[in-house]
N, C-alpha and C positions, 0 to 999 in steps of 0.2 A: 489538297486537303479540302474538304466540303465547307468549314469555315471560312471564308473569304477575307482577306485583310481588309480592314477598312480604313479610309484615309484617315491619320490622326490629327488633330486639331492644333496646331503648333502655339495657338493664344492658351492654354493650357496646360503650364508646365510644372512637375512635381518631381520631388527629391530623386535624386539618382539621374535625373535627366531622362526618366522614362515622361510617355506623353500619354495624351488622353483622348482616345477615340470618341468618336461621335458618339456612342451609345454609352461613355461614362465608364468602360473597360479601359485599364492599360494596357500600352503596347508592349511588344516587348521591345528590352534598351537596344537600344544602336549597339552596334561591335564595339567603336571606343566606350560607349557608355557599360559594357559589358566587363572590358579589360579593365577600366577605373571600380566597376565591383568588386572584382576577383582581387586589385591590389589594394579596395577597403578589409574585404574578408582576411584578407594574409595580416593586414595590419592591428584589424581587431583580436586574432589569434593571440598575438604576443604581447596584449594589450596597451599597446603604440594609439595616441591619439589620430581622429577621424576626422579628415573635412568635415565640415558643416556640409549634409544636404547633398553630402557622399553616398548615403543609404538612406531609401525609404524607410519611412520611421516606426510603421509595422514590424519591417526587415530588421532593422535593430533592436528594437525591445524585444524579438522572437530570438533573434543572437546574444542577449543578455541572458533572457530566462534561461536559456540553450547551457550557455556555460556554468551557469549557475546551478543548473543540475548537473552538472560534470558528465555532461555529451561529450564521446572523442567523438574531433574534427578528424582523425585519419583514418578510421576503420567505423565498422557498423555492428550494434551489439543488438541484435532485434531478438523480444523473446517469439515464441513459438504457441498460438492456442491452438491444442489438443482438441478440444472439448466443445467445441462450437454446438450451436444447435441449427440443427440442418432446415427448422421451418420458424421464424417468428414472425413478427407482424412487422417489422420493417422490409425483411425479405418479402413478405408476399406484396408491400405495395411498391417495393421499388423491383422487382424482376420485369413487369410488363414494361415501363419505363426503362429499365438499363436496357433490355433488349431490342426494342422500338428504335433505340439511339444506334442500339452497336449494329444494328441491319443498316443504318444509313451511312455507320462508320467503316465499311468494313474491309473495304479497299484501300480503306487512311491510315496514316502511322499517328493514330491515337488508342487511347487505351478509357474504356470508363471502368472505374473503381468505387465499389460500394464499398465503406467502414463502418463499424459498429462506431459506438459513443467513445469507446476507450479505442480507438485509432487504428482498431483488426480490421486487417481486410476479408470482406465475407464474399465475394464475389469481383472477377477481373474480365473484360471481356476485352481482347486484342485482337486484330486484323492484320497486324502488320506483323513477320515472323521475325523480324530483327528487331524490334522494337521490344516483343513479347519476350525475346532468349536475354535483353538486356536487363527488363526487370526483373527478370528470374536471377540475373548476377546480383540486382541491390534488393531482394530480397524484398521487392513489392507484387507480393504474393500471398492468397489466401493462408490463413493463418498469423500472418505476421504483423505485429502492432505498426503501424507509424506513426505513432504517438510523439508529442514532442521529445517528451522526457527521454526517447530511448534514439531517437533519432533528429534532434534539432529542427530548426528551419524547415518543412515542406508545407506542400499545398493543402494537406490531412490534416496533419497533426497542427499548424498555426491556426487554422478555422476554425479548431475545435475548440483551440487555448482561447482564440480572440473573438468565436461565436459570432463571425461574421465571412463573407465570401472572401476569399484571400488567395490572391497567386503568388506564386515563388517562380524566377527566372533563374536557369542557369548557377551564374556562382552567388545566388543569395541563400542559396540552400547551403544547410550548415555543415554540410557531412561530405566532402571533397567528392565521393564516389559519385553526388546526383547530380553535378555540375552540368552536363550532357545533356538534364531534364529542363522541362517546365511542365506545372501542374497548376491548376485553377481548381481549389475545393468548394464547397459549398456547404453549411451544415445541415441538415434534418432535423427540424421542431415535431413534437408531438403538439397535433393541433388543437388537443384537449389542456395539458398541462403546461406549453411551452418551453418542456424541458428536450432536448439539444438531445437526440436520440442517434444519431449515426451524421456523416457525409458522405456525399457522390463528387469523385476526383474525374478529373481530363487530365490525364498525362500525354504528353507526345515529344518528339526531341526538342532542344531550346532552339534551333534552328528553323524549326516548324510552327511554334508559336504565334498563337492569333490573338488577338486583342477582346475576341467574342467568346474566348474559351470560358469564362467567367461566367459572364450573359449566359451561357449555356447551362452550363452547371447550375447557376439560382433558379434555372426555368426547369431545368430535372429536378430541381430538391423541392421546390413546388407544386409540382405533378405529385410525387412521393406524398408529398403531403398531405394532397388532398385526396389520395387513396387511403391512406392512414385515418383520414377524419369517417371515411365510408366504412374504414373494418373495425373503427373503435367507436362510433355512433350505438350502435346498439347493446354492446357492453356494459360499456358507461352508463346508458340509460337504466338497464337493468341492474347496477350497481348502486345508484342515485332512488332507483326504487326501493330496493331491498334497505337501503341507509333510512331512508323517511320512514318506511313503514316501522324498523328497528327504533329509532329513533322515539316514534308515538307511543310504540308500548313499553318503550325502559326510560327508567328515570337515571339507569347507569354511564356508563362512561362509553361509549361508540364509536367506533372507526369505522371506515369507509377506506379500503386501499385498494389498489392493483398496482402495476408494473409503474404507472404516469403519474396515479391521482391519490391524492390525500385529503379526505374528508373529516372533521372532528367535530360532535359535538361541544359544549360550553363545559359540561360536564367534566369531559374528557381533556379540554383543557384547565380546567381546577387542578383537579384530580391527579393527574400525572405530569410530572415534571419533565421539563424540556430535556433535560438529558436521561432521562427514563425511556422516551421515546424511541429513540434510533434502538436499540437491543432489544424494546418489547416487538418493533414493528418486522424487525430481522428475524426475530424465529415464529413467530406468525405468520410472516410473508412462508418462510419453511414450510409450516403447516397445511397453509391453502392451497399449494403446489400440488399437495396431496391429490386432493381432488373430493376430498369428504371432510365434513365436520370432525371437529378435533377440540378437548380440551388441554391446555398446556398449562404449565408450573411455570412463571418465570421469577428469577433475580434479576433486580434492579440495580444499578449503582446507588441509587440514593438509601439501600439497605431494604428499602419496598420486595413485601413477594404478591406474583398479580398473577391472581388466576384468570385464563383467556378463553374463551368461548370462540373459535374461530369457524364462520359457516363461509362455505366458497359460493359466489353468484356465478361465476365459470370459471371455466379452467379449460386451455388449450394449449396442445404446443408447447407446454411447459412454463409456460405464462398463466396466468390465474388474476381474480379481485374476489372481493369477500367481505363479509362483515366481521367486526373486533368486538366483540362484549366483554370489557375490560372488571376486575373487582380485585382492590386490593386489599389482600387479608391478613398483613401485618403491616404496620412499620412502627420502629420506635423511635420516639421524638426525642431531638436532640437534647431536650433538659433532662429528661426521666433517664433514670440510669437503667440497662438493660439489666433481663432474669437473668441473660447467661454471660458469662465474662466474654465480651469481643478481643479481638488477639493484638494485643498490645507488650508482648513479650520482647526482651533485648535479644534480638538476632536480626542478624542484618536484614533478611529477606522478609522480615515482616514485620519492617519500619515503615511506614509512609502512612499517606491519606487521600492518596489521590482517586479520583470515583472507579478506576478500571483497577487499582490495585484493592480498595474496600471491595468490591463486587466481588473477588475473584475471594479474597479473606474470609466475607459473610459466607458464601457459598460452601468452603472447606469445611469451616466450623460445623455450617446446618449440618452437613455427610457426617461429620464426628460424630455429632449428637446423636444422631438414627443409625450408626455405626454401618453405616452404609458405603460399601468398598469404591473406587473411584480410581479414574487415570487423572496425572496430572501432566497438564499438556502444556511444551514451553521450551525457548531455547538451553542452550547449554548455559547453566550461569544464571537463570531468573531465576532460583530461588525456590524450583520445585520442592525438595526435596525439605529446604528448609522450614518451608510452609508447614509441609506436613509434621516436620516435630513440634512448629512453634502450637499448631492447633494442638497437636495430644500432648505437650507439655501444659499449655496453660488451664487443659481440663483435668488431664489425672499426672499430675507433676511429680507421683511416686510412682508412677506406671514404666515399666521399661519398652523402649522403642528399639527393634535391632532394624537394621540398613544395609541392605543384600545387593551387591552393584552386579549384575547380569552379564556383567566384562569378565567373573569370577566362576559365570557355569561349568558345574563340574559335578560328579558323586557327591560329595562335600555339601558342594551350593544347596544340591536338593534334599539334604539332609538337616541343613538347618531350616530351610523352608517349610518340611513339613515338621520339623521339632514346634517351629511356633506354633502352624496350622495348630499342632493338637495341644500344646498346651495353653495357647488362648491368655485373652487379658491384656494384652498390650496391645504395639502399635508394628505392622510389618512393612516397611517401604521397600519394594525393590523398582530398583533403579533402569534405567535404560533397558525396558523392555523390547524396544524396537529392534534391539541391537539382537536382540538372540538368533539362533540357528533355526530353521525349520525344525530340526527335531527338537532344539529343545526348547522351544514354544509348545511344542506337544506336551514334552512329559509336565512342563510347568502349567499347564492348561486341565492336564489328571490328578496333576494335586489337592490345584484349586480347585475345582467344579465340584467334590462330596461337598465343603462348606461354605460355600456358597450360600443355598438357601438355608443354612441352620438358623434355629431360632435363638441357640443358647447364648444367654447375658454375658458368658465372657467368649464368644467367639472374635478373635482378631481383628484389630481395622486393619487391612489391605489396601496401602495405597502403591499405584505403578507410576514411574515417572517414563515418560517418552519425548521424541526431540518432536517438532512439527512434523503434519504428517506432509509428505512431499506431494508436488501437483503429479509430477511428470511420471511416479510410476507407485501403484496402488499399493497396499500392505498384503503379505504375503498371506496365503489364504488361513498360517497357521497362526498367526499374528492374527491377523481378524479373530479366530476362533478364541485365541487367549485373552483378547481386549474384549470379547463380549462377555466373561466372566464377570468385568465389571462395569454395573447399571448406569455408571455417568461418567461421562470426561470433563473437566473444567479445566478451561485454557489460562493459564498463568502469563501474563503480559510481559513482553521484554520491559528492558527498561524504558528503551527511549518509548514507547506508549506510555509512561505514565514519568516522565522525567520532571515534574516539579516534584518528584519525590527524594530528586537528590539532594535539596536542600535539608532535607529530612536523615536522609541515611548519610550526609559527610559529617554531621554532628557526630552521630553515635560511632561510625566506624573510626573515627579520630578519637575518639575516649577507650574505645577498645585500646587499639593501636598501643595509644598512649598509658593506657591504664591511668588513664583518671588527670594526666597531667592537663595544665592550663595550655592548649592549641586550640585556636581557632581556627575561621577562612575568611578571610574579608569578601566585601560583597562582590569585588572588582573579579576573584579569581575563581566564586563560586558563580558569577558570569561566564568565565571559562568551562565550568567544568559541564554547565547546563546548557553550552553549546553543545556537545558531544552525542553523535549518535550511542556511543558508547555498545558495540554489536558484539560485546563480551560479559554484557549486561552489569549485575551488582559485581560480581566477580572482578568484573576489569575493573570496575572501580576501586575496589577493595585491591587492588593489585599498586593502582596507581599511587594511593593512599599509603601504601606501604612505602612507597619509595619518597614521600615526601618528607614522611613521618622519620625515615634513615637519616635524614639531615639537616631536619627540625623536629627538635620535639616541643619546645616551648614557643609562645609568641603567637603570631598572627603569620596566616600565610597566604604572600602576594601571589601574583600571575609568574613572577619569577621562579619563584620556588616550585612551582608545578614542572613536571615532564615532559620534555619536546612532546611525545606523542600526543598531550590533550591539545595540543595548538593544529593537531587534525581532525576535519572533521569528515573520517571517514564511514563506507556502508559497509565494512568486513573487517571484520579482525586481519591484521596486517599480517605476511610472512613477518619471521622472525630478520632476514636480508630487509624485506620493505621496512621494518621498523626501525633498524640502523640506518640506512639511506634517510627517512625520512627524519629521524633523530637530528642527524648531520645539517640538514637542508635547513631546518629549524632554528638549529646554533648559528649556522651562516648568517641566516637573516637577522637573528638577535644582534648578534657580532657587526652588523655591517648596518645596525640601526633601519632596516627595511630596505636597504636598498638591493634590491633584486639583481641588479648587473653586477655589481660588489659580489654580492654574496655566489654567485655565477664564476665569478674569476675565484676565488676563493679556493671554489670546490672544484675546479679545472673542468667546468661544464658550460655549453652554451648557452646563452640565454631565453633562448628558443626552446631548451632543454630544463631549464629549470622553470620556466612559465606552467611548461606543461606538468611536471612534476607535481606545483604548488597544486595546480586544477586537479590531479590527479589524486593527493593525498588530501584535498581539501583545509588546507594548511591554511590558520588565518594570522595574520601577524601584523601590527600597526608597521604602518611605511611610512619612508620621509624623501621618497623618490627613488625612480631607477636612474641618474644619474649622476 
């Protein structure tokens, strides 16, 4: 290998009993020091106490977080980007760099790997053909994250989490498959903004490993860098011009953004509130993409509407900066009562106050008022559909609303659809648009489109509900055509985006429930329930609710009285078999006071088997030991 080993310094010793080369790299461990990792990692699995100084203490905390995101250790779940963009600016200053390296590598069974910020790999250059066919088996391959979250412990994805050069040996990678490897990352700063913009990896077998692989990689993310300072130099200047000049003749609110940098007047910081910020600068940053001035309408969380003046200084490559000429031309202040009634009506889905669920309320309402038809975007269970009654109930509350589910297309369907079209006045929801058939997104697309532009005062509000639109394959060309009938989509939040709202809705959904009877939650269980990603949204909750409610109706209700399932906290709604197993696992462990090997004999499963279950379901439960 072209990296030379270089003698390690034995007066230098650090956790795991790896050493420290001259040049401040470590080596890689000794074989015994290799085997005593591999029986830390087995031991950390089943969560068995660790020697002291067993693991390097990087290596552990990246093994904490690891599991903590419920990484499997036995298999590898990497997603896939489709969508890359084949030119940006970190591409073009690290291609002369990676290739410069990979001409001197190319004989060696090393590999350089470029990653974007989120852990894709955008580029892989290998030499060696056995090397290259293996990471093609662990799936380190353009396109593929290796991100911690989705793959544990590696030399990418820890660098990124720890924002520092960081090698991974053999078995301190978290995912049994890369055992084989060693990698040395390095991150990419943007040298304008200091934000952490990609790493360049050294992969080669753990066998092969050199103590300089490190050293190498900080001296490629360097080189990168200061190519990066030479193709964002003149940007940025003309960015900083175009801000100052803006700046002297408005006395208004100014932004200064591109991809790296964020500039704000004082103005601007009065003016708009910190959490106003992130959603005005996201569909702006939209806008300048463009590549031409644009004015925009936006909603605020904090109820502000901000008209934006977006002018772009350039634009390349799909990358852009620009100027913000911000003006807000409403908000009403929280002591003055609003002209129009905000939607405070008793239905579950449009109980809260949290800023992403207000933003999402204000929004509907405004489309009611200007009777301007709309998609509402959102998983199964947020609440879409509810929304849309609770806005036209709380404005024409003698109005009638009909609710047409697209699960029901048929002669029929299309016959009450256009009975409403024409007789107009009310409110028309149809439901899971996305669900329809190529044809009959058509016929439902010839309905709608005569009334569309009509002017008349009782023409129908048309709202469509749809699931997320997916990454991995576009909406069918007749579905586009259908959803362009209507002017605006607004995304409806799941729950867990805006979950201090369920502090909010166990109140009222327990009074439903109950009809009025005296139940509460103590704070201890409505701690449980606001762990919960809850990925069945108000619905599951309102589900859980139900079952609580079956066996209390009076009194206060502890952590006890809740459902095995909220003592999960998982990212999908459970099969109905997972939900009994995990039911089960639950009880065990109540039953056996925490104790995990108990509750393992129990259920006639190994303990090895239930560790992984609990990490699997996300299962939290007070312990009083496994023995």
């Amino acid at each position: 290998m072209v990296l030379p080993p270089e003698p390690a310094s034995t007066h230098h010793h650090r956790d795991a009993h790896t050493t420290v080369s001259q040049d401040g790299g470590l080596a890689a461990p000794s074989s015994a020091a290799a085997e005593r990792i591999a029986v830390a990692r087995d031991a950390f699995l089943v969560d068995d106490a660790l020697s002291p100084g067993s693991v390097r203490g990087p290596i552990l905390a990246s093994w904490i977080r690891s599991r903590e995101l419920s990484v499997p250790a036995d298999h590898l779940e990497l997603p896939y980007e489709t969508a890359a963009e084949p030119d940006t600016p970190l591409l073009r200053a690290a291609r002369p760099v990676v290739a410069e390296l990979a001409d001197q590598f190319a004989t060696e069974p090393v590999s350089l790997i470029l990653c974007d910020a989120d852990g894709v790999v955008l580029e892989r250059r290998t030499g060696d053909s056995t090397l290259n066919q293996h990471l093609d088996k662990v799936w380190l391959a353009p396109g593929f994250s290796y991100a911690e979250r989705y793959v544990g412990t590696n030399g990418i994805g820890t660098a990124l989490e720890g924002r520092r050069a960081t090698e991974v040996f053999g078995c301190e990678h978290y995912v049994e498959h890369l055992e084989d490897l060693a990698c040395a990352g390095a991150p990419i700063r943007h040298p304008v903004s200091g934000k952490v913009v990609g790493v360049i990896d050294l992969t080669c077998w753990r066998r092969e490993a050199n103590a300089l692989m490190v050293a190498t990689a900080s001296s490629m993310a360097r080189r990168i860098e200061e190519n990066l300072l030479e193709q964002s130099g003149r940007r940025e200047l003309t960015l900083l011009q175009d801000y100052l000049t803006t700046v002297q003749r408005s006395s208004g609110a100014v932004f200064a953004v591109s991809d790296d940098l964020l500039m704000m007047n004082d103005r601007a910081r009065e003016l708009i509130d910190p959490a106003d910020q992130a959603p005005l600068l996201a569909d702006a940053g939209e806008a300048l993409r463009s590549g031409r001035a644009r004015q925009l309408v936006v909603d605020l969380p904090s109820g502000a509407c901000a008209r934006v003046h977006c002018r772009p200084s350039w634009s390349d490559g799909g990358v852009s900066g620009g100027i913000l000429q911000v003006k807000l031309t409403s908000r009403e202040p929280a002591a003055v009562r609003p002209a129009h009634p905000t939607i405070t009506t008793a239905l579950p889905a449009a109980v809260g106050s949290g800023a992403l669920w207000a933003k999402c309320c204000q929004a509907v309402d405004r489309h009611f008022r200007t009777r301007e038809w709309l998609v509402l975007e959102g998983e199964q269970g947020s609440g879409r559909t509810t929304l849309a009654r609770a806005t036209h109930q709380m404005h024409t509350p003698a109005g009638h609303v009909r609710v047409l589910d697209a699960e029901d297309f048929g002669p029929r369907w299309m016959a009450e659809v256009n009975e409403e079209l024409s007789t107009g006045g009310g409110t028309l929801v149809l439901q899971r648009v996305d669900r329809l058939s190529a044809s009959a997104a058509q016929a439902l697309t010839d309905a709608l489109e005569p009334h569309r532009e009509s002017t008349d005062l009782e023409r129908p509000w048309v709202v469509a509900t749809r699931g997320p639109m997916p990454d991995a394959h576009p909406d069918a060309p007749e579905l586009t055509e259908l959803l362009g009938v209507f002017p605006r989509t607004i995304e409806v939040p799941p729950l867990r985006h805006h979950i201090e709202d369920v502090a909010e809705l166990v109140p009222y959904l327990l009074s439903r429930l109950t009809r009025g009877a005296d139940l509460t939650c103590s704070p201890e269980a409505m701690r449980v329930l606001m762990r919960n990603r809850w990925p069945g949204n108000v619905e599951q909750l309102y589900q859980v609710l139900r079952k609580v409610v079956a066996r209390r109706r009076t009194g206060v209700i502890r952590p006890d009285d809740l459902p095995a399932e909220t003592r999960a906290i998982t990212r999908r709604v459970l099969t109905p078999l997972e939900a009994i197993e995990c039911d089960a696992i639950v009880d065990a462990l109540i039953d056996a006071d925490g104790n995990k090997a108990e509750a393992a004999r129990r259920l006639g499963m190994s303990r090895a088997t239930i560790y992984r279950k609990i990490r699997g379901y996300g299962i939290s439960v007070p312990t009083s030991g496994d023995d």
